[in-house]
C-alpha positions in Angstrom: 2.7 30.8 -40.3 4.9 29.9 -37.3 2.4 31.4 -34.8 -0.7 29.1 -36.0 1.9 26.2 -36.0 2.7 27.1 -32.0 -0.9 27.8 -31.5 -1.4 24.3 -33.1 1.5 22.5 -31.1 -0.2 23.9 -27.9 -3.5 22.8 -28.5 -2.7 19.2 -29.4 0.0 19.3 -25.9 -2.7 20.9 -23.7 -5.3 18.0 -25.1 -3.2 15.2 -24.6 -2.5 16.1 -21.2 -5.9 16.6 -20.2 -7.0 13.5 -22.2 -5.6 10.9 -19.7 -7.7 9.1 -18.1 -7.7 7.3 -14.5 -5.9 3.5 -14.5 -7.0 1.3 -12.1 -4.2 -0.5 -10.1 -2.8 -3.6 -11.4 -3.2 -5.6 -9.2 -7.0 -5.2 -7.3 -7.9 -6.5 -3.7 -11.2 -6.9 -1.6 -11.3 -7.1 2.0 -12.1 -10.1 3.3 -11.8 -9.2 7.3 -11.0 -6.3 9.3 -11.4 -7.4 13.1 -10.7 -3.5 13.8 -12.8 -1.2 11.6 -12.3 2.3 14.0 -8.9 1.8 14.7 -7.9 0.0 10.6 -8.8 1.6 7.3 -8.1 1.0 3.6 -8.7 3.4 0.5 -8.7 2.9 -2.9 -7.9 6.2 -4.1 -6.9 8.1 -7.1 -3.9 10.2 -6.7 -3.0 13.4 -8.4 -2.4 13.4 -11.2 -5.4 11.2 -12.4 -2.8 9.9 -14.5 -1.2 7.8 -12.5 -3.1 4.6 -11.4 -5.3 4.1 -8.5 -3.7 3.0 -5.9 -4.4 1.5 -1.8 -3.7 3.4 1.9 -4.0 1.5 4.9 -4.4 4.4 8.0 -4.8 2.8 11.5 -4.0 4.6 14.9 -1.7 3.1 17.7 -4.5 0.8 18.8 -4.2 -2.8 17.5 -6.1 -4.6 14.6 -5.8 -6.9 11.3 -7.0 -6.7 8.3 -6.8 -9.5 5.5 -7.2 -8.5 2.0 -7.4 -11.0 -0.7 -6.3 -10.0 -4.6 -9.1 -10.2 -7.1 -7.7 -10.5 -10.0 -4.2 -12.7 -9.4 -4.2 -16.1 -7.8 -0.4 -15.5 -7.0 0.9 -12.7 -5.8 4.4 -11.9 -4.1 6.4 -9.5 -1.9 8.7 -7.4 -4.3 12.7 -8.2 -2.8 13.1 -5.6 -0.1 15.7 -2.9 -0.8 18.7 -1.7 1.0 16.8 1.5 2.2 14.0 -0.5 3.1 12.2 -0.1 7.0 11.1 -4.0 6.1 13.1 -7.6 7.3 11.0 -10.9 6.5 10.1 -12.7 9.2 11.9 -15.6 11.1 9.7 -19.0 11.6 9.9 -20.9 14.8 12.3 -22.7 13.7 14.6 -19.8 13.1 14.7 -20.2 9.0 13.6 -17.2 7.2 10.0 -16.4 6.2 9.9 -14.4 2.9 6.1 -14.8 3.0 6.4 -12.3 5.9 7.7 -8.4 6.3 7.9 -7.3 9.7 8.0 -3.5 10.1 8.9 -0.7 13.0 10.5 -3.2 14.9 7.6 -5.7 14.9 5.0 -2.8 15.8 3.2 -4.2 12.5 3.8 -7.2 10.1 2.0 -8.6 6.9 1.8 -12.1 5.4 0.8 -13.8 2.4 -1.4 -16.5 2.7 -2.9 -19.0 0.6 -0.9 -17.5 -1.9 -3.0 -14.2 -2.8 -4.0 -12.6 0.4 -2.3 -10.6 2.7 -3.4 -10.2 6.3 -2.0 -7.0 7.9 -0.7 -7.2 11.7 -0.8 -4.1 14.2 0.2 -4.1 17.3 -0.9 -1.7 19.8 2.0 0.6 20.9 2.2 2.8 23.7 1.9 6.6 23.9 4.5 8.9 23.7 3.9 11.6 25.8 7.2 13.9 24.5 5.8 13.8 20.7 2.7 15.8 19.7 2.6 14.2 16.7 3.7 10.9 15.2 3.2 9.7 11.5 5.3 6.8 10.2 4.3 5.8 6.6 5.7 2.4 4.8 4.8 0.7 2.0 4.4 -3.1 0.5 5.2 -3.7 -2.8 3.2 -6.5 -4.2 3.5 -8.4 -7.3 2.5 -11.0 -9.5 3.4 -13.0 -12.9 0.8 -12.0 -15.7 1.8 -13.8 -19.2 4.6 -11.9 -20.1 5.1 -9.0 -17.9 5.2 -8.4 -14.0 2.2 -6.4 -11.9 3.3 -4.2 -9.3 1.5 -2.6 -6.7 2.1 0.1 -3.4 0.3 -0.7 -0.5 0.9 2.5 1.9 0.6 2.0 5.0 0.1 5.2 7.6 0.1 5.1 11.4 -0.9 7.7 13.5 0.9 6.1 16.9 -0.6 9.2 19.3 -4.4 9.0 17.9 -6.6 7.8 20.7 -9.7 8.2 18.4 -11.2 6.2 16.0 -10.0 6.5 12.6 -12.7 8.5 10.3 
């Protein structure tokens, strides 16, 4: 009896772990511009394990672009606070106050701002080759959120630069 119970256990374990199926992300965006299409790229891309949601990668190389997304399904949307680990600082206006409607990254090499309260256009600026480095990957990430009814949407953005890549990103 305790062998078909097992058997029984696994079954029902090895369905409902197989059973899940793909979320999209909460919170969806379109692009709207990309002045830079060779050198700026976004995915919307399902991770592994198909569980977890669908989520969005910027790639670009060291060359410079922007790219404005707007959200689809949130007419307000907001930067997450930024943690104590964080690579991020918000902006500074002209006038010196600071601008939480902007994170500037990698020491200004690329920045991202809300506008008109749901989309975010994406800064890079070109940076210059290191010849010492073969390779150079930096990743961040924007957390992006918004109000819905009760609860709060969150969102990754990942963002990947390839700062030696001379060539067009595929």
């Amino acid at each position: 009896m305790k062998k078909y119970f097992v058997l029984i256990l696994s079954i029902i374990l090895v369905t409902t772990l197989c059973g899940c199926e793909e979320e999209d992300s909460p919170l969806l965006f379109t692009t709207i511009e990309n002045t830079s299409p060779q050198n700026v790229k976004i995915d919307y891309y399902s991770p592994d394990p198909s569980c977890v949601p669908r989520s969005y990668t910027i790639t670009t190389n060291r060359f410079a672009g922007e790219l404005t997304i707007k959200c689809s399904n949130s007419p307000n949307i907001y930067f997450a606070e930024i943690g104590d680990n964080s690579r991020a600082k918000y902006g500074v206006t002209s006038s010196g106050e600071v601008d939480i409607n902007t994170l500037v990254f990698d020491d200004g090499n690329w920045f991202v701002s809300l506008i008109d309260n749901n989309h975010l256009k994406f800064v890079f600026r070109e940076t210059p080759v290191n010849p010492d480095l073969d390779f150079v990957m930096e990743n961040d990430y924007v957390k992006i959120c918004a109000k819905s009814k009760d609860k709060i949407l969150e969102t990754n953005i990942s963002v990947w630069r390839q700062l030696n890549l001379d060539e067009p990103i595929n």
